[in-house]
C-alpha positions in Angstrom: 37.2 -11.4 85.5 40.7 -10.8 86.8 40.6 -8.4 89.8 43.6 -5.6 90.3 43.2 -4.6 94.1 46.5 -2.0 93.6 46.7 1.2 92.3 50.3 0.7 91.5 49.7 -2.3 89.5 51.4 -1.5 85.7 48.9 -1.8 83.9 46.4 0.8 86.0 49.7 3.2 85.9 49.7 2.6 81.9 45.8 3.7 81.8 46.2 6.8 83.8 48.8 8.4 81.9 46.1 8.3 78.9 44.4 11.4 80.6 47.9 13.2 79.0 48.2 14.1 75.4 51.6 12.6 75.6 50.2 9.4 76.8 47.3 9.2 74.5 50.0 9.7 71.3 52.5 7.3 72.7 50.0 4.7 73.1 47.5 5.3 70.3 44.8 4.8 73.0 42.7 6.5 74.5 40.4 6.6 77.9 36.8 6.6 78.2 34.5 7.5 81.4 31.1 6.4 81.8 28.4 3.9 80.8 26.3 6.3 78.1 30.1 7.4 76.5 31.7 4.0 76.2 28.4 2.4 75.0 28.4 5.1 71.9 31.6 4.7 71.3 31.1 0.7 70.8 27.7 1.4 68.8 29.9 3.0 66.7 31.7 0.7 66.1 35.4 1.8 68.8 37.2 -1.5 69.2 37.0 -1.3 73.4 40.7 -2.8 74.1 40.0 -3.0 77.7 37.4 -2.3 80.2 38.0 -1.7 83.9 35.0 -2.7 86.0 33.9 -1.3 90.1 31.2 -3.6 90.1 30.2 -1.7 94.0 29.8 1.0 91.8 28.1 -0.2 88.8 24.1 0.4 88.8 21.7 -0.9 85.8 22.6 0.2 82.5 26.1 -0.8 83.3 25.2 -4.0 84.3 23.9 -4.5 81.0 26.4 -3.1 79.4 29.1 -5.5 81.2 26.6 -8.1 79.9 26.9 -7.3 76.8 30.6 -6.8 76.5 31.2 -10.3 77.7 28.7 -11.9 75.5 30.6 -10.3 72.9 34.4 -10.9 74.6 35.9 -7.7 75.6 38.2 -8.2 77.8 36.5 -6.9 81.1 38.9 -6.3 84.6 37.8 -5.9 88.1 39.4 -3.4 90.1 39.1 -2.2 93.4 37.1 1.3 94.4 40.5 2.7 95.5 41.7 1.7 91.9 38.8 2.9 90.0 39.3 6.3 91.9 43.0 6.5 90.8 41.5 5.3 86.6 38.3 7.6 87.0 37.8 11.2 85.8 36.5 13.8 88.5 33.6 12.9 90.0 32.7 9.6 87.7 31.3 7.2 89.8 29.5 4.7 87.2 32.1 2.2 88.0 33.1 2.0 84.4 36.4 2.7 82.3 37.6 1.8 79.2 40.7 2.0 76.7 40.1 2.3 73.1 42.7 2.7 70.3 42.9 6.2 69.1 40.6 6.3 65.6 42.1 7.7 62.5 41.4 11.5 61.9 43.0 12.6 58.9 41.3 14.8 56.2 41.3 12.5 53.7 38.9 9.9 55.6 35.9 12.5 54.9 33.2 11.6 52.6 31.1 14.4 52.7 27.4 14.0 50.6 26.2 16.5 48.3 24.5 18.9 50.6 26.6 18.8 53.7 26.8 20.8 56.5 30.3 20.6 58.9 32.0 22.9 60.9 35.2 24.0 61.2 37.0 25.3 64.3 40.1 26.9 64.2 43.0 27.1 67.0 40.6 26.1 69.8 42.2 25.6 72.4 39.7 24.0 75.2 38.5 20.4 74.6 35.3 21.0 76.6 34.2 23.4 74.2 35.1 21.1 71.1 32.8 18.2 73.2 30.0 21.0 73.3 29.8 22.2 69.8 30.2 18.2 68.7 26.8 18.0 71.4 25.5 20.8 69.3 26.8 19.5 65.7 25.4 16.0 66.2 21.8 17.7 67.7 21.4 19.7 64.4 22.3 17.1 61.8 26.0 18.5 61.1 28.0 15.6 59.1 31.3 16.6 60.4 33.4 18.7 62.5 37.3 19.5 61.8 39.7 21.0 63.9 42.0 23.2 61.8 45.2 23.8 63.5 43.9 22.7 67.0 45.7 23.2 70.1 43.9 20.1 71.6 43.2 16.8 70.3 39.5 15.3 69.6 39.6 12.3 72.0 41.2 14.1 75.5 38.8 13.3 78.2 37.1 16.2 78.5 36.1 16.3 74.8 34.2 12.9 75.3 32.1 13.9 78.0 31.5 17.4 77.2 30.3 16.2 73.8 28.2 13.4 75.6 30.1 10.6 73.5 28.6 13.1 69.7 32.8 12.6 69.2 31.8 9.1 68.1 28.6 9.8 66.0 29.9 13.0 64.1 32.5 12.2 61.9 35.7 14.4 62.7 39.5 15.0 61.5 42.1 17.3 61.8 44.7 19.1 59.9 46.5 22.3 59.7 44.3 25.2 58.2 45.9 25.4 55.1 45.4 21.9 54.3 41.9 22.3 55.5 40.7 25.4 53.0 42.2 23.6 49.9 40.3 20.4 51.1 37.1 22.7 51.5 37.7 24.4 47.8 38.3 20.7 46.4 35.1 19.2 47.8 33.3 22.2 46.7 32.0 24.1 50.2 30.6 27.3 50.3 33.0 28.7 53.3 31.4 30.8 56.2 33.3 32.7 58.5 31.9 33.4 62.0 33.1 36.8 63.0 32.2 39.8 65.2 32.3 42.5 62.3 31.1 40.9 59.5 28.3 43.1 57.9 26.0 40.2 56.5 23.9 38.2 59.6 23.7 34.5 59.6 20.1 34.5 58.6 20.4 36.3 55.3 22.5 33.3 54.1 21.7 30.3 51.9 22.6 27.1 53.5 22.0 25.1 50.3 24.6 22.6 48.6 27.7 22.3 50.7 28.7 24.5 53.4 31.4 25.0 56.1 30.7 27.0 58.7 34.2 28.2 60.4 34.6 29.2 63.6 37.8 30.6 65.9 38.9 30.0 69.2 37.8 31.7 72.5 40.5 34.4 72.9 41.1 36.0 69.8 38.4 34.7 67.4 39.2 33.5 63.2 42.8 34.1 62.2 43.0 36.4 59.0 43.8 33.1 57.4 40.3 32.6 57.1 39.4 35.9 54.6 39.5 35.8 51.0 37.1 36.0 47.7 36.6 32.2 48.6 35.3 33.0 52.4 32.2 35.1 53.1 31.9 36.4 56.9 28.9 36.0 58.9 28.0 37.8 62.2 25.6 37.2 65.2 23.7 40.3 66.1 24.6 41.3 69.8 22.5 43.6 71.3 24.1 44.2 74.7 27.4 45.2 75.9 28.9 41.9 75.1 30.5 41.2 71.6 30.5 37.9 71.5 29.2 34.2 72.4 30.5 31.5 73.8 32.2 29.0 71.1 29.3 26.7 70.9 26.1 28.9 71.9 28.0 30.5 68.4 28.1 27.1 66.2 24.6 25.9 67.8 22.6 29.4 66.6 24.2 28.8 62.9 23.7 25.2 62.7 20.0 25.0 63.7 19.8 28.3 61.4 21.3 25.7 58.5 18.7 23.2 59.8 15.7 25.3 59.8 16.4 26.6 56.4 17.2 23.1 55.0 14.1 21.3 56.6 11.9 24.1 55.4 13.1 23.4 51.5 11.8 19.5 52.4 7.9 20.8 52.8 5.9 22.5 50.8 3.7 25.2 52.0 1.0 22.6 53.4 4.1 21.4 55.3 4.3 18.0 52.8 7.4 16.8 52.5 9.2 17.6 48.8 
């Protein structure tokens, strides 16, 4: 492997400046922290452009990993621990970073089947909390996740690790919300809309056939965008002084409510499968 020993050296200044939005659109790249998230990411088939190697740092799995890699020539790049500190996000100490070209997200990439599930979050604005409800989509068998006028973009940082590298196994796009709603009417959804006053619970609906289930940002919720003869609300009871849930304790209660429902309609009443 070539070994970088300077954090100045142009191409560790080039890496860095993916932890921006700006960088990661100028460069159609983006960065990736940790063995368990790049190893998804190339299971799923992420074309790893380059991959920046601590080996004082590296234990076992990523060992393997940087086995692997080589066998398979990916380019693999030795840096320093000062380096790696400069490339590494927080306190990620695996010894392992990698670049990746930014995957397509556009609507039209979505090949839903006939009874899917996805979600569809609106104007969120924190990519953690897009990483967590991907952890929560990909746990309960959603088939895809869209952000509908998002304020962040699907591959920062902090949506890979929050969503424990789910952003590679759960299909995802984006698009404005207008685009988004026609798509859902097209493909034939049933649309759900996650808000405090709705008068019908999540439990008293059927999750059969397709579904979107749409959810709103932190702050101020859905938009009114999201009401219409086409859009039925759902609610969460709350029974204490609070109103509302976080974003994705919100989208995990209704998915595994979609789940539960949908694996009960697969056994019969001696729990056989249909």
């Amino acid at each position: 492997m070539a070994i970088i020993t300077s954090p100045q050296n142009p191409r560790i200044k080039r890496a860095v400046r993916l932890r921006t939005s700006r960088g990661r659109r100028q460069q159609q790249r983006m960065i990736l922290d940790g063995t368990r998230e790049i190893q998804r990411a190339y299971r799923a088939g992420i074309a790893l452009a380059e991959v920046y190697v601590c080996a004082e740092l590296c234990q076992a799995d990523a060992q393997a990993l940087i086995g692997q890699l080589s066998r398979e020539g990916v380019e693999l790049i030795e840096v320093t621990e000062p380096v790696f500190r400069k490339l590494a996000y927080g306190e990620r100490d695996e010894g392992l970073v990698a670049l990746a070209p930014l995957p397509a997200v556009d609507l039209e990439r979505l090949a839903p089947p006939p009874q899917a599930l996805i979600a569809v979050l609106e104007r969120v604005e924190k990519p953690g909390n897009v990483g967590a409800v991907l952890r929560s989509a990909d746990a309960a068998g959603v088939q895809a996740l869209i952000l509908a006028d998002g304020t962040t973009d699907l591959y920062h940082p902090n949506t890979i690790r929050a969503s424990l590298g789910a952003v590679f196994s759960v299909p995802v796009a984006a698009a404005p919300a207008q685009q988004v709603r026609t798509w859902l009417n097209q493909q034939g959804f049933t649309i759900l809309a996650t808000r405090v006053e709705a008068a019908c619970c999540y439990t008293q609906m059927d999750y059969d056939g397709r579904v979107a289930v749409v959810l709103g940002n932190e702050a101020q919720g859905l938009s009114d965008f999201w009401k219409g003869t086409d859009v039925t609300p759902i609610g969460l009871p709350m029974c204490g002084v609070v109103d509302s849930l976080n974003l994705s304790v919100a989208a995990a209660v209704v998915f595994f409510e979609a789940w539960r429902q949908r694996n009960a309609r697969q056994q019969g009443p001696d729990g056989s499968r249909d």
